[in-house]
VOPAGU-2260 file (C-alpha; in pm, 1 decimal, decimal comma):
REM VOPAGU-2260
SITE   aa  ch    i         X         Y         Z
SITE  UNK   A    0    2750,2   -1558,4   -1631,0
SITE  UNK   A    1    2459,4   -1511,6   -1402,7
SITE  UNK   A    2    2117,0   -1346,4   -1504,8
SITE  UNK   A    3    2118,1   -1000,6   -1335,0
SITE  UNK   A    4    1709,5   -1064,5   -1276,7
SITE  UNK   A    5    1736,9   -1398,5   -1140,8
SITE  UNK   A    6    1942,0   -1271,9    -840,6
SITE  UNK   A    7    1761,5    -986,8    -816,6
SITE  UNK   A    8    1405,4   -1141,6    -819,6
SITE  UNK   A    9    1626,9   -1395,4    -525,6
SITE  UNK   A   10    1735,1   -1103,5    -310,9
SITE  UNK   A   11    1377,6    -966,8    -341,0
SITE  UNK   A   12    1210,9   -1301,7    -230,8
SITE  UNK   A   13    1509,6   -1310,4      19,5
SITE  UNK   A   14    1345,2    -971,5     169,2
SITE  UNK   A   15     966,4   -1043,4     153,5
SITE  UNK   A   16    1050,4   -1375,8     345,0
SITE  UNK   A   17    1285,8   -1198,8     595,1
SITE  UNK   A   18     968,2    -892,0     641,3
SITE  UNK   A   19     756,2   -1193,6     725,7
SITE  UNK   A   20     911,7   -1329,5     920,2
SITE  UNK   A   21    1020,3   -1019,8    1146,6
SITE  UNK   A   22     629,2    -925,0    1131,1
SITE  UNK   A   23     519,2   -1288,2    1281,5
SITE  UNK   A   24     819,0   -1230,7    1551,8
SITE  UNK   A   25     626,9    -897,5    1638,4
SITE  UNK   A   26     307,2   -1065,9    1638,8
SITE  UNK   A   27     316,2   -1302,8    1832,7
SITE  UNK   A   28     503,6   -1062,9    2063,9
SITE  UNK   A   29     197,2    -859,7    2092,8
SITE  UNK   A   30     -31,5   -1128,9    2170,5
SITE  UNK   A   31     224,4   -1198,2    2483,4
SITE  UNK   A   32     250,6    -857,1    2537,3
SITE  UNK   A   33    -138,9    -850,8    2564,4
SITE  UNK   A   34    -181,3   -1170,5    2681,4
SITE  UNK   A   35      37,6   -1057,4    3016,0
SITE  UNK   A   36    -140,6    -726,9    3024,7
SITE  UNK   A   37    -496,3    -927,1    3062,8
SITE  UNK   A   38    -350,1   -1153,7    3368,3
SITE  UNK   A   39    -268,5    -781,9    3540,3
SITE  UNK   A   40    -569,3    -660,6    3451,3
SITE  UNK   A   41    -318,3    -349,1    3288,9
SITE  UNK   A   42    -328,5    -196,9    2956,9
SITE  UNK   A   43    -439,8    -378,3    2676,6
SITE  UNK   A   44    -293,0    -435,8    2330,4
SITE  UNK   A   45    -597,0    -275,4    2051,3
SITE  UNK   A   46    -808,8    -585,2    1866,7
SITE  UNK   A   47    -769,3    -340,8    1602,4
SITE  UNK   A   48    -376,0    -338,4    1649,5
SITE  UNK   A   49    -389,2    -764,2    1680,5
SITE  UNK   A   50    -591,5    -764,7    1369,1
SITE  UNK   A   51    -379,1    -557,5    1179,9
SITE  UNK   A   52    -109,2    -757,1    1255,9
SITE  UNK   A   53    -238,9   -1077,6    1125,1
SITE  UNK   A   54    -374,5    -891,5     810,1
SITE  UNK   A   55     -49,2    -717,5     739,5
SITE  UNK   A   56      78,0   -1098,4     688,8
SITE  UNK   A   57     113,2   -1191,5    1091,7
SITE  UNK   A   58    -153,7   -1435,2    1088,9
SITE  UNK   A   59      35,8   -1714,0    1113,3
SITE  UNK   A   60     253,2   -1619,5    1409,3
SITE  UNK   A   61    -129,9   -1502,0    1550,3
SITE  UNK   A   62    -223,4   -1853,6    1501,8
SITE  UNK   A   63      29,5   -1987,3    1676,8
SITE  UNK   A   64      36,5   -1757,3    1973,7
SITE  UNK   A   65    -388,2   -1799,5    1990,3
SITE  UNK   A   66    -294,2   -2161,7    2042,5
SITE  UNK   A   67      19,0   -2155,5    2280,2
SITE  UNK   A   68    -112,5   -1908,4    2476,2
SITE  UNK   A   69    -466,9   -1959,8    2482,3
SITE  UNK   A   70    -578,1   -1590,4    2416,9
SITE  UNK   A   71    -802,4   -1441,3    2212,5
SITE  UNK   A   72    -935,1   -1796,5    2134,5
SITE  UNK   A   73   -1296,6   -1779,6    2295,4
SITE  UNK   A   74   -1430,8   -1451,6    2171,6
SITE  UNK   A   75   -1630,3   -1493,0    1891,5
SITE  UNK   A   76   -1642,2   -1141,9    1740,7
SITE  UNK   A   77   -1236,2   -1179,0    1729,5
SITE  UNK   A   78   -1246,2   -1485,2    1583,4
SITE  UNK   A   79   -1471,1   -1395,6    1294,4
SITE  UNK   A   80   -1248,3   -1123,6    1246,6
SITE  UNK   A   81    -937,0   -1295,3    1232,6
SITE  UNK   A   82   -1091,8   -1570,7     997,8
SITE  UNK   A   83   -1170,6   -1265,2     780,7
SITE  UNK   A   84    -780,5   -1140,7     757,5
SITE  UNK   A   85    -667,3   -1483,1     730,3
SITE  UNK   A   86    -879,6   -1542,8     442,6
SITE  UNK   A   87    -777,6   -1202,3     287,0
SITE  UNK   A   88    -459,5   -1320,0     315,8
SITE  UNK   A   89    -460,8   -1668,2     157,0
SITE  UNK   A   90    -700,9   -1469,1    -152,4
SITE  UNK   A   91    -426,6   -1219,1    -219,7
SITE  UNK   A   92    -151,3   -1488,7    -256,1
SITE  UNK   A   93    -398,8   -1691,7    -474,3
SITE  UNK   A   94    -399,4   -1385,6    -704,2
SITE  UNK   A   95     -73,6   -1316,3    -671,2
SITE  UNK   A   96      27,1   -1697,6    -793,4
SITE  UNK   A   97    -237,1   -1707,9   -1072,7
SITE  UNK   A   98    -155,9   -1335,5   -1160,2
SITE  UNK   A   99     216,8   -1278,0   -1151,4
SITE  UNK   A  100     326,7   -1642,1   -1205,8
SITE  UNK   A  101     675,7   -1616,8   -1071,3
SITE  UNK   A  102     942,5   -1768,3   -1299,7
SITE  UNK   A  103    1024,2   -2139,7   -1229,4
SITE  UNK   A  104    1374,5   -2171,2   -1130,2
């Protein structure tokens, strides 16, 4: 018989993975979305919206859209921001490794 907490602590990781994933799908969305808007000289997508984004856990899918589509790569004032969620980012899952210790297995 399976451990009720095993497949529950599963279906949770299951989730946090699938929210991540969803949230770097919108992020890098937005930087298109903004990235477009800044060749029509339209309606730009908020820093503070971009930011939030990558701090929220996007910062990976930021990365990636920085680099494939070459926005938001030359400010500097963006960039030290962004390092700043990033790093946020990688402190809180060092805590929550060192912290929590998820079971092995």
């Amino acid at each position: 018989m399976t451990d009720p907490t095993t497949s529950t602590t599963v279906w949770a990781v299951v989730a946090v993975v699938a929210a991540l994933v969803a949230l770097n799908g919108v992020t890098v969305l937005a930087y298109a979305l903004d990235k477009r808007a800044a060749r029509r000289g339209a309606r730009r997508v908020p820093e503070r919206t971009l930011l939030t984004l990558g701090l929220a856990g996007g910062w990976p899918g930021a990365i990636v859209a920085q680099r494939r589509l070459r926005h938001k790569t030359r400010k500097r004032s963006f960039q030290s921001s962004f390092r700043l969620t990033v790093a946020l980012n990688l402190a809180i899952v060092v805590v929550v490794v060192l912290v929590v210790r998820l079971p092995a297995g």
